[in-house]
C-alpha positions, 0 to 999 in steps of 0.5 A: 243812487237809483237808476233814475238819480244815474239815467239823469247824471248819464244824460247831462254827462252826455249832453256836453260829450262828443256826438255822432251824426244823424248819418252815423245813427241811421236815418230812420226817427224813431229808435224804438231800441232805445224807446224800449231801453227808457221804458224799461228804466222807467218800470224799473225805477217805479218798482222800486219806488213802490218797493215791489222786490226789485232795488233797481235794474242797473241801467247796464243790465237794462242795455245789455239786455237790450242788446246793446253795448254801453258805447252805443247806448253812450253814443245814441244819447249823445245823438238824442243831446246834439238833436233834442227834436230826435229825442222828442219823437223817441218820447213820444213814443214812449208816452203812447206805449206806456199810455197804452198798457195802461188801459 
């Protein structure tokens, strides 16, 4: 299963899941951690699709690295199911890094 086929089961395994408030997060939109946490995802996953010498970064190697525990990570989905317009902000950020480093 790759990490992508994971990261898609973990959110909508998520999204039904108990989930913290806006408060319990912080306050500040934009959660550039996780930006960074989706991106790294994203590479990860086009590498092996490509099939340049990586099988797929294990999506807890991926937090970890970050600095993040699954529990947090699990909670800040969470958050971004309950506040999809959160969630939106986050993406478009995404879409900006990446556009980005492509040039």
């Amino acid at each position: 299963m790759s990490v992508y086929s994971r990261y898609c089961v973990l959110l909508l395994a998520v999204s039904s899941a108990c989930t913290t408030s806006p408060e319990e997060l912080g306050k500040e939109p934009v959660d550039s951690l996780m930006a960074e946490i989706f991106i790294d995802v994203h590479l990860a996953n086009a590498r092996a699709e490509l099939g340049y010498g990586s099988d797929g970064t294990p999506l807890d190697t991926i937090i970890v690295r970050r600095g993040l525990s699954r529990k947090e990570f699990d909670d800040r989905m969470a958050f971004y199911a309950e506040y999809p317009q959160a969630y939106l902000v986050v993406q478009n950020q995404i879409m900006d890094r990446l556009g980005q480093e492509t040039r």
